[in-house]
C-alpha positions in Angstrom: 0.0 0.0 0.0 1.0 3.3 -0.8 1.8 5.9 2.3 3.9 8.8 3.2 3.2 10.5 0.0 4.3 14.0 -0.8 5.2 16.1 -3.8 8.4 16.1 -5.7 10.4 19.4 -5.0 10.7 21.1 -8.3 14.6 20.7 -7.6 13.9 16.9 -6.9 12.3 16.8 -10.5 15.1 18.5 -11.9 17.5 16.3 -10.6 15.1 12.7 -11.5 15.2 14.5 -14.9 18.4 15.0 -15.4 19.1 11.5 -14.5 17.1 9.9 -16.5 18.2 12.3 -19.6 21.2 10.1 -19.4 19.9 6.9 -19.3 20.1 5.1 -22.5 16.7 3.2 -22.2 15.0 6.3 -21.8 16.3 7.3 -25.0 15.4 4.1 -26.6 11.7 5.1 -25.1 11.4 8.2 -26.6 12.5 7.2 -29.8 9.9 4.9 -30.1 7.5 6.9 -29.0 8.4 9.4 -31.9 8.2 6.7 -34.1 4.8 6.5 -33.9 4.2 10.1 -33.6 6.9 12.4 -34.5 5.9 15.0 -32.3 4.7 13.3 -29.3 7.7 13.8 -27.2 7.8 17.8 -27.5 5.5 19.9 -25.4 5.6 17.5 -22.0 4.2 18.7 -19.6 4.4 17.7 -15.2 0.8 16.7 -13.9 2.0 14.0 -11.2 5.2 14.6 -9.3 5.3 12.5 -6.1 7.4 10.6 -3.8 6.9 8.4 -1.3 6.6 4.6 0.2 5.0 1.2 -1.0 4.5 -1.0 2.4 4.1 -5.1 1.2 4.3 -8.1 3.7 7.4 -7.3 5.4 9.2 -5.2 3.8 9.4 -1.2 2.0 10.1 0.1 -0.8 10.8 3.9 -1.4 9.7 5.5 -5.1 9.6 8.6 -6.7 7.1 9.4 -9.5 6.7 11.4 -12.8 4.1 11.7 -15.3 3.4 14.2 -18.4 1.5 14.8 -20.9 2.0 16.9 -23.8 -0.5 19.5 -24.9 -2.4 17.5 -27.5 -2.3 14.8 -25.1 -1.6 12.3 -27.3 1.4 11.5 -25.3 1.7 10.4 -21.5 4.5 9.6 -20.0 5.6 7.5 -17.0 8.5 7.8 -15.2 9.4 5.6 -11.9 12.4 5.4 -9.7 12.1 2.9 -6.9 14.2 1.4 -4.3 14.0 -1.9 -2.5 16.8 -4.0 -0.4 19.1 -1.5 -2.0 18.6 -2.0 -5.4 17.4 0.7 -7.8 14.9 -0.1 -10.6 14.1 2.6 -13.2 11.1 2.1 -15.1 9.6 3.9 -17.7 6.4 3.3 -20.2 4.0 5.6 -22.3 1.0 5.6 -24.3 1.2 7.6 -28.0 -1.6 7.9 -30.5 -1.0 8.2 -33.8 -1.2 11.8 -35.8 -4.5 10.4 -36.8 -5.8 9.8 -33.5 -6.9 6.3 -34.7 -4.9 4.0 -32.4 -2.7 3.9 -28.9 0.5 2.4 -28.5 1.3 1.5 -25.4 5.0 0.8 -24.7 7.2 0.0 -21.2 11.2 -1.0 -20.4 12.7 -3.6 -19.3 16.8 -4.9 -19.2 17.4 -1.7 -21.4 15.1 -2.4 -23.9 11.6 -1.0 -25.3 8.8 -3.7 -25.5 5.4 -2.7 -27.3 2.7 -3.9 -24.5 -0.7 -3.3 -27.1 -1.8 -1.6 -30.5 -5.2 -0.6 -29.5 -8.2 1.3 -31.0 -7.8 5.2 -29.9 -9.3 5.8 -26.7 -9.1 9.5 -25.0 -9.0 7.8 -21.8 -5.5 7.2 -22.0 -4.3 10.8 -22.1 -6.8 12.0 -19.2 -5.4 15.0 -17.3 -5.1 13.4 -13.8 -4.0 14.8 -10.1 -4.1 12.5 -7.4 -1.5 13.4 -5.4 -3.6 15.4 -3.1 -6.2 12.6 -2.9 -2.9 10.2 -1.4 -1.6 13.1 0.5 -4.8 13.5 2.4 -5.7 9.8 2.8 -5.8 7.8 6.2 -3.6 4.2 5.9 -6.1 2.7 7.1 -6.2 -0.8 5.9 -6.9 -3.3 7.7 -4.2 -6.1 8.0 -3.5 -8.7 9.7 -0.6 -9.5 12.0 3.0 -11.0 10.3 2.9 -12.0 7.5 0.6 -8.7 6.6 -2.4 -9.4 4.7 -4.6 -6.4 3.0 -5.6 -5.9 0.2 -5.0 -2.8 -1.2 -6.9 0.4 -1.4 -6.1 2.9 -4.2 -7.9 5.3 -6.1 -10.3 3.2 -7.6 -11.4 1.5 -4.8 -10.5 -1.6 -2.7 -9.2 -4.5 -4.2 -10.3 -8.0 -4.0 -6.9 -9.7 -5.6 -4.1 -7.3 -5.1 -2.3 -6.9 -1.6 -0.8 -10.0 0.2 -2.9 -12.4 1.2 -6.0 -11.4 -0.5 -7.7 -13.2 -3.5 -9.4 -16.2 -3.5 -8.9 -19.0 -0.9 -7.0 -16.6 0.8 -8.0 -14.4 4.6 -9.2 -11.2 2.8 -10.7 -10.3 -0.5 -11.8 -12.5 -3.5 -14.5 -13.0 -5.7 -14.8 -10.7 -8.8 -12.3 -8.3 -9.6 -13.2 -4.7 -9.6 -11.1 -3.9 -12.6 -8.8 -5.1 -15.1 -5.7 -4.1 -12.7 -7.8 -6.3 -10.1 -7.7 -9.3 -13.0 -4.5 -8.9 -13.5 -3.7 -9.4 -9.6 -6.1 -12.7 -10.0 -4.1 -14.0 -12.8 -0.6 -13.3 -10.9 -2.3 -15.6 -8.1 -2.3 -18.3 -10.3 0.3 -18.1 -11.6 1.9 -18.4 -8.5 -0.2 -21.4 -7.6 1.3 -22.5 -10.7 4.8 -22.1 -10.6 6.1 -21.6 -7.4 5.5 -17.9 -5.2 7.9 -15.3 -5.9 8.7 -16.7 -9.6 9.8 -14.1 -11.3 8.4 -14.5 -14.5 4.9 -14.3 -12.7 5.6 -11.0 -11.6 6.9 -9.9 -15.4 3.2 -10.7 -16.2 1.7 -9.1 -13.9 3.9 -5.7 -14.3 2.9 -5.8 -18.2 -0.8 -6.4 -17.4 -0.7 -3.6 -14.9 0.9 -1.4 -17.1 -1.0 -1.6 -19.8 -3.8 -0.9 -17.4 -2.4 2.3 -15.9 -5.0 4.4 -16.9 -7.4 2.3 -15.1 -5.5 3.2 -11.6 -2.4 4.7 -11.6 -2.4 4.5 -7.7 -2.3 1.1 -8.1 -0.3 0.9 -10.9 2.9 2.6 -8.9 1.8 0.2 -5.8 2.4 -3.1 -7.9 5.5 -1.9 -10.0 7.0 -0.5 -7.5 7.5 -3.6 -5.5 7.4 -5.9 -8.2 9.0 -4.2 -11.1 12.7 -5.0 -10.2 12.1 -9.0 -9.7 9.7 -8.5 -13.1 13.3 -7.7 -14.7 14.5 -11.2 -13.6 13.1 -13.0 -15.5 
């Protein structure tokens, strides 16, 4: 769950920037986004800057977050620094229409490369002018969990979740049943998964970053909640 949010100093976005100006994946990211849209890449402009903490069984991870949108918004783009046991993960993705606003492309990183997640039909949705950084400022953590190992499931903008948090799906001591969202399903399907192949495996959680990323726009509270803690393992695989 996400806590302890606040907003980026604009010298703390200068310096994120700055770093990730340098980073060679980034590059490769906005490349491709002017691939499919020459333009799409000029004009960006700040409408989430955050930092803060994402609290999951044990342990804590610390993040800071970007996101702009250009002026036509038919760009948005998503910029994530987190850190967990020490390591840093970057993780970027966007979504671009086309100069014909006919389609979306939705792309993310991964082990310094660009992967295309979906080609989809154009949707206005995706390039929705969001600020919920006062909504997470404001909020109480109140979610109820149970003592070690935690289980909650987690409560983000778009409500509370019935598959994502630990402990909380189906057969499991809190949520289940059907998922509130696609974000939800994608949670559902990483519980399998799981069943499937052994908890923790990393290519479950690879799944279940690309399924939440390329429903973003469904929560983006959620969204930075599962990457966050799950991005860097995602990168294992």
């Amino acid at each position: 769950m996400l806590q302890n949010i606040i907003l980026l100093s604009k010298e703390e976005q200068t310096d994120l920037f700055n770093k990730v100006e340098q980073d060679d994946t980034f590059k490769k990211l906005k490349e491709a986004m002017e691939q499919q849209y020459p333009t799409s890449t000029q004009g960006l402009q700040v409408i989430e800057a955050i930092k803060g903490e994402v609290v999951w069984d044990d342990g804590k991870a610390q993040f800071k977050s970007i996101v702009l949108l250009n002026k036509e918004k038919h760009a948005k783009l998503y910029i994530l620094e987190s850190q967990k046991d020490n390591n840093v993960f970057m993780y970027y993705s966007a979504d671009v229409s086309d100069p014909e606003n006919t389609e979306v492309l939705g792309l993310r990183t991964g082990n310094g490369e660009v992967k295309q997640l979906f080609r989809t039909e154009f949707d206005a949705t995706f390039f929705k002018e969001t600020n919920y950084a006062v909504q997470l400022m404001n909020r109480e953590n109140d979610v109820e969990a149970e003592a070690f190992p935690f289980s909650f499931c987690l409560v983000e903008c778009a409500g509370t979740y019935r598959h994502c948090g630990p402990g909380c799906g189906d057969g499991m001591s809190k949520g289940g049943g059907t998922p509130i969202n696609a974000i939800d399903s994608c949670c559902r399907a990483h519980d399998r998964c799981y069943a499937n192949f052994g908890w923790g495996d990393d290519c479950c959680d690879k799944e279940l970053v690309d399924c939440v990323t390329r429903n973003k726009s469904v929560d983006y509270c959620a969204y930075l909640d599962i990457v966050v803690w799950f991005g860097g393992d995602a990168d294992n695989c």
